[in-house]
N, C-alpha and C positions, 0 to 999 in steps of 0.2 A: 767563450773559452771552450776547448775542446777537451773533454777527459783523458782521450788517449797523450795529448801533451801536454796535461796537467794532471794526472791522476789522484783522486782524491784519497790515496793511502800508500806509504811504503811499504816496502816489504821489509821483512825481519832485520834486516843487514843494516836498517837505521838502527837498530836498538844494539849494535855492536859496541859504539862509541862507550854511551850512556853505560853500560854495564860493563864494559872492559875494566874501567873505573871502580864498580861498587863489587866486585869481587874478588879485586883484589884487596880490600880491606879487611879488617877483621866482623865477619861476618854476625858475630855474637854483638856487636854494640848495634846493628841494625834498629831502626826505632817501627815497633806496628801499634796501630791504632785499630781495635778487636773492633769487626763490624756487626758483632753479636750486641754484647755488654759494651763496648765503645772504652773499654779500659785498655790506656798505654799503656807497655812493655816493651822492652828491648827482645830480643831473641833470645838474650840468655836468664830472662825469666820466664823464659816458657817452660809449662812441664813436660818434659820429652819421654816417652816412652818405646819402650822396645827393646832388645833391640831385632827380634822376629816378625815379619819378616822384612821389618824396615824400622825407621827410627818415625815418629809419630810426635811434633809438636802439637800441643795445645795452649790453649790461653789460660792462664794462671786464677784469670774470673769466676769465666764460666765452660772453661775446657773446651769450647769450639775448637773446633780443628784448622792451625795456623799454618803447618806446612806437614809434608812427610819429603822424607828420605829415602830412596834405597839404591843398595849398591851394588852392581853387580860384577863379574870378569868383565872388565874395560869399558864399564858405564856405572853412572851415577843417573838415578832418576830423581825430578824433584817436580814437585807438588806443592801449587799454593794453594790454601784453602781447602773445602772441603769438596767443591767443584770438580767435575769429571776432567778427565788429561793431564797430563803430567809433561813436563821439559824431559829430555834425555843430550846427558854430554857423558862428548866420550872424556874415560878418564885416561890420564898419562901411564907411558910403561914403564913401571918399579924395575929397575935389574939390580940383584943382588948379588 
């Protein structure tokens, strides 16, 4: 089997489907399992902090860091974990 036509990973554009789906949900009934303390929570038992200069969830246990938020003119940044790199999507235009 050849790698170049079979490659052993796709690229991000697989993960389009998969997540088209879970974000359009309501994001707050999300289920995480803390890999600190190993204690479920939904997202909306986390304790959220901030909101300077982003929004900062923790884990309700032992306060590891679940995700951050920040938002900016025509992005939204997001952060899972306490891990370096963050996602960036652009956000839609408000006209009022």
């Amino acid at each position: 089997m050849n790698e170049q036509e079979h490659p052993l990973y796709l690229d991000g554009n697989a993960l389009a489907g998969p997540l088209g789906e879970i974000f359009t949900t309501d994001p707050t009934t999300a289920w995480r399992l803390c890999p600190s303390c190993r204690l479920p929570a939904t997202m909306a038992q986390l304790h959220v902090y901030g909101p300077e200069p982003g929004l900062t969830a923790r884990c309700p246990g032992c306060a590891a860091i679940a995700l951050r938020v920040v938002t900016q003119p025509g992005y939204l940044w997001l952060q899972l974990g306490s891990g370096a790199g963050a996602f960036r999507f652009a956000r839609p235009h408000i006209t009022s």
